[in-house]
C-alpha positions as CSV (number, residue, x, y, z in Angstrom):
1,X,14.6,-14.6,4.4
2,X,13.3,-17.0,1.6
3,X,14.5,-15.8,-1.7
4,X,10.8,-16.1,-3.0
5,X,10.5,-12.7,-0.9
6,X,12.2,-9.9,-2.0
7,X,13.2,-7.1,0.5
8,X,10.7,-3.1,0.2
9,X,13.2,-1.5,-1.0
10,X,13.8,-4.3,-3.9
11,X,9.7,-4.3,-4.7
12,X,10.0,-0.2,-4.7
13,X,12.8,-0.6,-6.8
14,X,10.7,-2.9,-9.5
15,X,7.7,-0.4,-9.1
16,X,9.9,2.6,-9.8
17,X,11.2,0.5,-12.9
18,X,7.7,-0.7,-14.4
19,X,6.9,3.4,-14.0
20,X,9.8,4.2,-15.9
21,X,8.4,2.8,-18.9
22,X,5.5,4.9,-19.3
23,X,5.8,8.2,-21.4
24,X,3.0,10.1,-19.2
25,X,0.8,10.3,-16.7
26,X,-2.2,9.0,-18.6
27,X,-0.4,5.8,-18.8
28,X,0.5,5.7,-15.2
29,X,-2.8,6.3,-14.0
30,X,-4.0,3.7,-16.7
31,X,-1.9,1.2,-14.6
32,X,-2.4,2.0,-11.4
33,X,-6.2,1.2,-12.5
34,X,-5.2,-2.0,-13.5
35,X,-3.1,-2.6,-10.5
36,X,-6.5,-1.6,-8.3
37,X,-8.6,-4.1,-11.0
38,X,-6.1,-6.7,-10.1
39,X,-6.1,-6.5,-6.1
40,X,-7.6,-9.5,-4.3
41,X,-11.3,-8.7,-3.0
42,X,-11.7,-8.1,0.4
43,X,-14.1,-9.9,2.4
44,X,-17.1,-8.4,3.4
45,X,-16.8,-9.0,6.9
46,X,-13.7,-6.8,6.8
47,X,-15.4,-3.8,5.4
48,X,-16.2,-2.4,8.9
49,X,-15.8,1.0,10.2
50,X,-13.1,0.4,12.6
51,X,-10.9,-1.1,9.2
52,X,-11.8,2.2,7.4
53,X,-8.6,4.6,6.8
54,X,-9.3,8.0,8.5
55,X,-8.3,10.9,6.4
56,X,-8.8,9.6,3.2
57,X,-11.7,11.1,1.0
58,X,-12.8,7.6,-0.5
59,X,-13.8,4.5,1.6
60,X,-10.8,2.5,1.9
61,X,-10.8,-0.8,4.0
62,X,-7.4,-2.1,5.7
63,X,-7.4,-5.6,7.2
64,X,-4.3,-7.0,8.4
65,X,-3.2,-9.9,10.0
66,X,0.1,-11.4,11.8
67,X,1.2,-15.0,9.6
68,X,4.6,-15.9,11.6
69,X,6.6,-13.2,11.7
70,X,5.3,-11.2,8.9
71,X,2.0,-8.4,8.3
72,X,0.0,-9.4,5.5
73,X,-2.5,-6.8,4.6
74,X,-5.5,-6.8,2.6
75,X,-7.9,-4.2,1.6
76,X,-10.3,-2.5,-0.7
77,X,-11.9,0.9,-2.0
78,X,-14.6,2.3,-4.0
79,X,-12.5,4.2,-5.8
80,X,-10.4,3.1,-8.3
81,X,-7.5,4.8,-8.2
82,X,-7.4,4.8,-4.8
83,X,-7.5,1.0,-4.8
84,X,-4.4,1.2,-7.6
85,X,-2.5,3.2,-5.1
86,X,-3.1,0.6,-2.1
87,X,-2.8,-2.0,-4.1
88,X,0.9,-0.7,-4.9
89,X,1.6,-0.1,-1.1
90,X,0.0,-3.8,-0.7
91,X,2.7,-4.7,-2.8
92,X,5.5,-3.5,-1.0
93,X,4.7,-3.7,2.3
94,X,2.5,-7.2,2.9
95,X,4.4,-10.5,3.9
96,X,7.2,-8.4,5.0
97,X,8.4,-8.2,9.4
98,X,6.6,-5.7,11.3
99,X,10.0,-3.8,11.9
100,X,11.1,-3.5,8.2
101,X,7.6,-2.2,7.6
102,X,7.8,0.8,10.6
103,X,11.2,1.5,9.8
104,X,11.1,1.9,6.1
105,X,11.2,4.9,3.9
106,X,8.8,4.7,0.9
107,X,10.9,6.5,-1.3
108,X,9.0,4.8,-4.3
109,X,5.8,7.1,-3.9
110,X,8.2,10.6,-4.6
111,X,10.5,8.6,-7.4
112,X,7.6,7.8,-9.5
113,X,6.7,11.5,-9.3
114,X,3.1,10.3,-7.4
115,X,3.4,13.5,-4.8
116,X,3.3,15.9,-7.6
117,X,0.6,13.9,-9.4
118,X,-1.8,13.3,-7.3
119,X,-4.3,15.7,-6.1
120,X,-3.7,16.9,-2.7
121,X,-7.3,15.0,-1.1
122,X,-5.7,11.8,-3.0
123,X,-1.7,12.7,-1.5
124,X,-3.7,13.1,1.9
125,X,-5.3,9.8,2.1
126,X,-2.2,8.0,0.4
127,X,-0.5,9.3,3.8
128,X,-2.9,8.3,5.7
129,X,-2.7,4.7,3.9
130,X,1.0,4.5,5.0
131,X,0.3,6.0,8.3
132,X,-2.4,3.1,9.2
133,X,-0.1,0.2,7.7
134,X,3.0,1.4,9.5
135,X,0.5,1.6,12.9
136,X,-0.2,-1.6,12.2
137,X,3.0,-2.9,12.0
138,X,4.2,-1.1,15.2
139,X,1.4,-2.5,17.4
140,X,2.1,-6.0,16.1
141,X,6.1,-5.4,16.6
142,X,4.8,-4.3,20.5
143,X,3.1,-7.4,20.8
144,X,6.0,-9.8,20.0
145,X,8.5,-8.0,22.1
């Protein structure tokens, strides 16, 4: 591992930090806003029904790729907040080995208090957001073996 890449749990760790420093919610959601306003576009051709996330209430788009040995993923939503919060999983989870993506606990999403927060069509699709990325992961750790 290059030290240019930190490990999940040290990217959870910073994101649970940065959260720390907001007072309330308001500001939270303020930045996961910005985090959303900040994500790389997706490209058209990946906004295709079979890259839409099942389960979630918004369209949300999840591309990802195999570079080496690591999943990068990209994606987009029209909703905003919904794009903040895959922007955050984005974050922790892209350019990192399909194994340590499977096998990781994302203990960030409960430590930032987003389970209580978010309302329960929102906590759905965030789920469903993790469920697709770790899917991903898993088929490309089956095709490497």
């Amino acid at each position: 591992m290059t030290d240019t890449i930190k490990s999940i749990n040290e990217v959870q760790d910073q994101i649970i930090e940065e959260f720390g420093l907001f007072d309330d919610w308001t500001d939270k959601y303020e930045y996961i806003i910005d985090m959303g306003k900040k994500l790389p576009l997706l490209d058209e051709k990946y906004k295709i029904e079979e890259n839409k996330i099942k389960g979630c209430q918004s369209n949300v788009w999840l591309h990802s790729d195999l570079r080496g040995d690591k999943v990068v993923y990209e994606a987009d939503s029209d909703a905003i907040i919904v794009k903040g919060l895959i922007s955050m999983l984005i974050r922790v989870l892209s350019g990192q080995t399909a194994k340590d993506i499977f096998s990781t606990d994302l203990y960030f999403i409960d430590k930032i208090g987003m389970t209580q927060h978010l309302a329960q069509t929102r906590s759905n699709g965030l789920l469903s957001m993790v469920k697709q990325m770790k899917f991903y992961a898993l088929a490309y750790q089956a095709k490497t073996q």
